[in-house]
C-alpha positions in Angstrom: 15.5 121.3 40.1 18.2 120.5 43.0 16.9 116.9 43.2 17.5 116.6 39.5 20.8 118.1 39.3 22.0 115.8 41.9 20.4 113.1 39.7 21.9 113.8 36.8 25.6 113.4 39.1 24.6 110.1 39.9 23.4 108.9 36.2 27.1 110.2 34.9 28.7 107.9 37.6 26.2 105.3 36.3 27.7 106.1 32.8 31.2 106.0 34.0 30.8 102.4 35.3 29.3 101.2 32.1 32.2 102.5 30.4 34.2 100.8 33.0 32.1 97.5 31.8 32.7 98.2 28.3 36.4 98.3 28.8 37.1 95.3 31.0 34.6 93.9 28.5 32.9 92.0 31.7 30.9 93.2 34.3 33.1 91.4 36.9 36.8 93.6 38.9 39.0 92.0 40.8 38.2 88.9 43.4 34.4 90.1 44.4 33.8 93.0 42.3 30.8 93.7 40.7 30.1 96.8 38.6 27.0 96.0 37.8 26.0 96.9 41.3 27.4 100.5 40.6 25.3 100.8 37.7 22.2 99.8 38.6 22.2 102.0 41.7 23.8 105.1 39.6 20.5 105.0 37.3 17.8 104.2 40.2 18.6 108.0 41.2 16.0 109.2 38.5 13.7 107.7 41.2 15.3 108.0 44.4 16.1 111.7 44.1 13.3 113.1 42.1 10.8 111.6 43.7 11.5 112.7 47.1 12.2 116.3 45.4 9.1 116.2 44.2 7.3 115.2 47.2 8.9 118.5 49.4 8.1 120.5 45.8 4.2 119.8 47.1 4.3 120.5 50.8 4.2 123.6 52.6 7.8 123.3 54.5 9.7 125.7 55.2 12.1 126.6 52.1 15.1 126.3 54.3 14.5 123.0 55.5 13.2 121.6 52.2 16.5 122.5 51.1 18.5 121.1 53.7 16.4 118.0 53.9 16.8 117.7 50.1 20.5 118.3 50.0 21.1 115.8 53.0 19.4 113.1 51.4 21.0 113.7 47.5 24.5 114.0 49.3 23.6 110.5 51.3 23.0 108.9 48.2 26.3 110.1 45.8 28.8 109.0 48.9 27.3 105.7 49.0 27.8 106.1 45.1 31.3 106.9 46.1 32.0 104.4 48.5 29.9 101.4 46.4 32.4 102.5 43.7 35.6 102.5 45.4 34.6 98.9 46.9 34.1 97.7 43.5 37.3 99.5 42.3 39.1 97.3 45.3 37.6 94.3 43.3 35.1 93.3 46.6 31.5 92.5 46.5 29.2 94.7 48.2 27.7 92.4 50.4 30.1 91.5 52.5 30.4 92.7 56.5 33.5 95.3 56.1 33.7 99.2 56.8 32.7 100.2 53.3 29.6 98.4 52.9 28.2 99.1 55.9 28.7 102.7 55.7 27.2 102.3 52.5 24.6 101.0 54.1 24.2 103.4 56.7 24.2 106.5 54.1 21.2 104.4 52.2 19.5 104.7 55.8 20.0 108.5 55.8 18.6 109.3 52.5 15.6 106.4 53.0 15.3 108.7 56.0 15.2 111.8 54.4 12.8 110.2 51.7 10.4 109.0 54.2 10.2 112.1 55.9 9.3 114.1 52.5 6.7 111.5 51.8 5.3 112.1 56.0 5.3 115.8 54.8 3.9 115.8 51.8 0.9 112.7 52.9 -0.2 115.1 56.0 -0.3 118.6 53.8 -3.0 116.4 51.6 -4.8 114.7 55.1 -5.3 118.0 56.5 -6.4 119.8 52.9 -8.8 117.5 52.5 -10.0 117.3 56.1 -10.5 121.3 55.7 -12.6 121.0 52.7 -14.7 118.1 54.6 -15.5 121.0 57.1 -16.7 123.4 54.0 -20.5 124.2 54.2 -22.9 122.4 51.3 -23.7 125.4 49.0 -27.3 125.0 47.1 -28.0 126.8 44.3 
């Protein structure tokens, strides 16, 4: 449920950009800006948050660090959000080599992290069940 709560944040900053679009009546800001960019990653949340959500949903973690893990990862993803959408707002691309991108960047490493490890968790919990039921003795009838 936390994974689509933080979701839902990211689909209404998704929204808010569109407006933004709708408004300027282009999807272009300033010099570089592109708010299309903002959009696009604002909407890919109903995959990048649920999915890893549902992957620690599945394993047998500790509740604790399911919920850290998941909250680390969801927060990663709305700052880059944040800072995607102030960099746009500044009317500059994404793409180029300043402090805003690549800390952009570097929170998109920490929730591919965090994603990666739920789907290392959730892969070995279904290795080792179905290694335990290879060990199960053949009933006959």
């Amino acid at each position: 449920m936390v994974g689509v709560r933080y979701a839902f944040l990211s689909i209404l900053a998704a929204n808010l950009s569109g407006i933004w679009m709708i408004l300027l009546q282009d999807r272009f800001t300033g010099e570089a800006g592109n708010l299309i960019v903002l959009h696009g990653i604002g909407f890919h949340a109903l995959q990048t948050l649920i999915i890893p959500a549902w992957l620690l949903e599945k394993s047998d973690l500790n509740e604790r660090y399911k919920k850290r893990l998941l909250h680390s990862g969801s927060i990663a993803w709305m700052l880059m959000i944040g800072v995607i959408g102030i960099q746009t707002a500044l009317g500059r691309t994404v793409f180029e080599l300043t402090i805003l991108p690549i800390l952009a960047g570097l929170l998109l490493l920490a929730w591919a992290g965090t994603a990666l490890i739920a789907g290392v968790f959730f892969i070995k919990q279904r290795r080792e069940r179905a290694l335990s039921t290879d060990k199960l003795p053949l009933v006959r009838h």
